[in-house]
N, C-alpha and C positions, 0 to 999 in steps of 0.2 A: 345186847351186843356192844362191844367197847370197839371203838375207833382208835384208829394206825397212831394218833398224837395222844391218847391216854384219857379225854374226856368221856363222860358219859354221854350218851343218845338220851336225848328226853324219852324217846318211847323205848327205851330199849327192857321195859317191863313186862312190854305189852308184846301180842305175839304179830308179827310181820304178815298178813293175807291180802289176799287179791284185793282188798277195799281200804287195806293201810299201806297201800306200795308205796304209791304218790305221794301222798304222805311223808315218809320217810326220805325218799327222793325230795323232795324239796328240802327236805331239813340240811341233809347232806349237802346240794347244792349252793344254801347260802354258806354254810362253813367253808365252801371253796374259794368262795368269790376274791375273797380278800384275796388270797393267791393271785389269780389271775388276774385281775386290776393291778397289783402289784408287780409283776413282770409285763405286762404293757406300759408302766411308767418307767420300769429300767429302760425298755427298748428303747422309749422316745427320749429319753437322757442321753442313750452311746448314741443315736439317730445326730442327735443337736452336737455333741460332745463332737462327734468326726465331722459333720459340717463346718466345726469352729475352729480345728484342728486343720483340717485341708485349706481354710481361709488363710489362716494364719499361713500354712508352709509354702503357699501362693504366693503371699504377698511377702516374703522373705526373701520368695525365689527370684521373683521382681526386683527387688530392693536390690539384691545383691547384682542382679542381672544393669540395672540402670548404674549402680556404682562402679562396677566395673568397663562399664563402655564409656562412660559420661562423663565421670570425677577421676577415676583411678586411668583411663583410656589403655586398659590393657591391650597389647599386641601381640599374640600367641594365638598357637591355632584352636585352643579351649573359644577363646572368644571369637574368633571367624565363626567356629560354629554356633555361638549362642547367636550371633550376629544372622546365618543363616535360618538358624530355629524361630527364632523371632524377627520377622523383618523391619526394623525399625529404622529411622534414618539416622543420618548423619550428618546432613542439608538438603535445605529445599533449595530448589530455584524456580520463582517467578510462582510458586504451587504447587509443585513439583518435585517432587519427593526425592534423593537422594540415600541410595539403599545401604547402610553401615557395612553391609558384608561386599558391597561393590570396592568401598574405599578399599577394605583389609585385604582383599584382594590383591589389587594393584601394590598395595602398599608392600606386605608380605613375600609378593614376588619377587619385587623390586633388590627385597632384603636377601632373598635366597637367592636370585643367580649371584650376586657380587660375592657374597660371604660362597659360595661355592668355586669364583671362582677365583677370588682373589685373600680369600680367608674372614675369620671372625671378624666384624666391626670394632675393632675396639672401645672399653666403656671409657672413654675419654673428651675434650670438650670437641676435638676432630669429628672422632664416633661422634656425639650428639648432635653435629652439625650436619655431617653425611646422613644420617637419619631422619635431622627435622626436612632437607631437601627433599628424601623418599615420600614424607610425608606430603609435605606440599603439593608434590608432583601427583601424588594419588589422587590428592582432594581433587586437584583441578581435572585430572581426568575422569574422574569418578561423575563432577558435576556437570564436564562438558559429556558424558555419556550422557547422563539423564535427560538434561536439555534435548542431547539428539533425538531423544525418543519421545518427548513430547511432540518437537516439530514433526518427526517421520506421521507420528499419530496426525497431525494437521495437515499435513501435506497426501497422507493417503500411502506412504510408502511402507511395506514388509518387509521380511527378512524370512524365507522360507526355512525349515528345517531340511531341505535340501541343499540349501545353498548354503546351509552351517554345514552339514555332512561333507557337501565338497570339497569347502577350506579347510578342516580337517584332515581329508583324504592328501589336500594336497602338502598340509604338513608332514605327514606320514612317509612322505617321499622324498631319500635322499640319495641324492644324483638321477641313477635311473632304478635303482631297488625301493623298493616298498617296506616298511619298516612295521614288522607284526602288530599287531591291536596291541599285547601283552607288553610287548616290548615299548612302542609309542607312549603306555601308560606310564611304565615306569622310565621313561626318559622323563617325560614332564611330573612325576612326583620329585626326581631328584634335582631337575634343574631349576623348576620353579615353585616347589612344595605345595603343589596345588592337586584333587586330585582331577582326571579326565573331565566331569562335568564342570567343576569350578574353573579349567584352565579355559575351556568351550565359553563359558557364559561371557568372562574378563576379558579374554583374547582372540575368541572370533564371534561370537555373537555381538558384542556392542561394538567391537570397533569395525563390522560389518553395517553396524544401524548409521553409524556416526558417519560413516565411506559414502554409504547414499545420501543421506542429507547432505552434505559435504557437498557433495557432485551436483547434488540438484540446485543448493544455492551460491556454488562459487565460480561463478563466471570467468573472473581474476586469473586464478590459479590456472586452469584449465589452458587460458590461452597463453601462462607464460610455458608452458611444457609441451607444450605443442610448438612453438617457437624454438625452444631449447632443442628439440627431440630431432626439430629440423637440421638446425642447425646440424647435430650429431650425424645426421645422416647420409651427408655430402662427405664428414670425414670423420667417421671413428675414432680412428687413432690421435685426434686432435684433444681430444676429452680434457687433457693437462691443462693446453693451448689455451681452451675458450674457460676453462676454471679461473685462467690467470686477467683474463681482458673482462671478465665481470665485472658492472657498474656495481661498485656498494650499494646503491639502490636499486638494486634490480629485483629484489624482491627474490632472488635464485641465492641458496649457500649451499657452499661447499663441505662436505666431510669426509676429511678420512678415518679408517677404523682404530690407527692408533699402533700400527701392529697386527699380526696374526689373531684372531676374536672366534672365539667356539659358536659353529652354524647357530644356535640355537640362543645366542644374546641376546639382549633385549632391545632391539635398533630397529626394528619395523620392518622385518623380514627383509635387510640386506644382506648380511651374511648368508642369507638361504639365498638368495638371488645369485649372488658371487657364487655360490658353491655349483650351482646350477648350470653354471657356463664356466666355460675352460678361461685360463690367466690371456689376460690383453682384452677379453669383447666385453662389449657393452650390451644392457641389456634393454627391453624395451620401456617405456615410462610404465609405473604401477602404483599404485597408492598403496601407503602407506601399512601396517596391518595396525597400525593403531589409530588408524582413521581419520591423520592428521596432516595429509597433503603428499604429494606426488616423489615419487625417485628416480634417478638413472642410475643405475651403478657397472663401475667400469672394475672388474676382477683383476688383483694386481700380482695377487700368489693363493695359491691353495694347497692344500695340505691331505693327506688319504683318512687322517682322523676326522675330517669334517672342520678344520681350522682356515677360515680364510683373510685375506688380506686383500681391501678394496676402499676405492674412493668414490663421491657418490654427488650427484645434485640432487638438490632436495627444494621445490618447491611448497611449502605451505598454507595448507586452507586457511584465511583468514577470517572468512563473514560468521563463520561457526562463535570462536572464539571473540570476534567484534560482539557481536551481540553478548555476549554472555560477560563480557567485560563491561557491555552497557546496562545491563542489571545488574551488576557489582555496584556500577560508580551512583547507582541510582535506587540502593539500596535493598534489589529485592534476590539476593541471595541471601542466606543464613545460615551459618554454621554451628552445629551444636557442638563439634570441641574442638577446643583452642588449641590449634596447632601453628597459628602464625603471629604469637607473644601477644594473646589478648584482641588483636582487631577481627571485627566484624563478628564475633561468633555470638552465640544467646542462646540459652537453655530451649528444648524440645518443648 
């Protein structure tokens, strides 16, 4: 008998029976072996080969992913999301991590109501100066978020996913109509390019955490707005009155909005407060929505697009910001990119 590859069988002289099976069978078998050993060692070649391959497109992915947050500090929404896919920081404070996708956040939105509603930033040294503010302003809110939630974590204080759903809910409400899920989403995709969950985490989850800690360590504040609130209540319409007899040190300032300002700016839910109450009344003291101290605002004109015009007292949480100022000046913040010409920052 001749075999499939053209060699001769050593027995194939001989005639094949029940006591030369085995025999044969064996011979056949080591002529295979070579085979099979040989495709066992391809397999374990593409085995090692795509192991070394997926290393490699890892550590690419990485490379490029750290280049781009770290050296290049891109600001697009490509990198909020890589920022979100990978939670990596941006600063610590005191230990305390500082989440990159928190800054881009703030930062990005910052970007989008103005350029929406005042137009493009231009690339000019104006434009890069408006920009490195936005930037600044993120960091430090981004940091003073973080802090808040270490302390809330020491202190014992939540933030329920109920009482995000409510602050929510009561976003969703303008005048007295309710404003559809679909519709609410795509108000906050266009006004502040963020979508539903990411505007929730930046704007009512942390500056929900930062409101209770606030409240819990700021004695200060508290008892100037409650003073203030008094005063108001004897005479409303004084509001101008008592703006003008403020001590410069009183720790109380004054804001007006500059103008007619779309319900939905970025000023710690006064606008929404103003639209909520009819022109001339004042409304009662509330904290801030970005966790940063107490308001009264007095409704000056309002508009049926949702455009209002109001002046406001503004008392601010200090002990939050104390502290976090006295780990600044005592070295134990760190910033991983340079956004303020070089100081205090250091590689991750």
């Amino acid at each position: 008998m001749k075999l499939p590859w053209g060699k001769k069988n050593k027995l194939e002289d001989g005639i094949v029976t029940n006591t030369t099976l085995d025999e044969h069978r064996e011979v056949l078998l080591k002529r295979g072996s070579k085979f099979k050993y040989q495709v066992q060692y391809e397999k374990h070649k593409v085995i090692i080969n795509t192991i070394v391959i997926v290393f490699l497109l890892l550590a690419g992915a990485v490379t490029l992913g750290w280049y781009s947050l770290y050296i290049a500090k891109i600001e697009n929404n490509a990198a909020f999301l890589l920022s979100q896919v990978a939670p990596v920081p941006v600063a610590n404070i005191n230990g305390q991590n500082v989440r990159y996708s928190d800054y881009l956040a703030q930062y990005l939105a910052s970007v989008n109501v103005v350029e929406r509603q005042e137009g493009a930033i231009p690339r000019d040294e104006d434009g890069d100066r408006q920009r490195a503010g936005y930037r600044a302003s993120a960091m430090d809110n981004a940091i003073l978020d973080s802090y808040a939630i270490r302390l809330a974590r020491e202190l014992g204080i939540r933030v329920t996913r109920q009482e995000i759903q409510d602050a929510l809910a009561e976003r969703r409400r303008i005048g007295v109509q309710d404003v559809t899920a679909a519709n609410f989403e795509r108000i906050i995709r266009d006004s502040y390019g963020l979508s539903l969950s990411e505007y929730t985490r930046a704007f009512v989850e942390l500056p929900l955490i930062r409101q209770r800690v606030s409240e819990a360590i700021d004695g200060h504040a508290r008892g100037l707005i409650d003073e203030l609130h008094g005063r108001l209540a004897e005479d409303g319409s004084n509001f101008e009155a008592i703006a003008q007899d403020l001590p410069e040190d009183s720790g109380i300032i004054v804001e007006q909005s500059g103008g007619a300002v779309d319900m939905l700016s970025l000023d710690g839910g006064r606008a929404m407060a103003a639209n909520d109450q009819e022109a001339g009344q004042v409304s009662q003291p509330f904290v801030s929505r970005s966790g940063n101290g107490y308001y009264i605002v007095k409704t000056i004109s309002k508009t049926r697009d949702g455009r209002v015009e109001y002046l406001s007292f503004f008392v601010p949480f200090t002990e939050l910001e104390a502290r976090v100022t006295e780990h600044r000046a005592e070295g134990r913040i760190r910033e991983f990119i340079d956004i303020r010409g070089g100081s205090g920052n250091s590689e991750p």
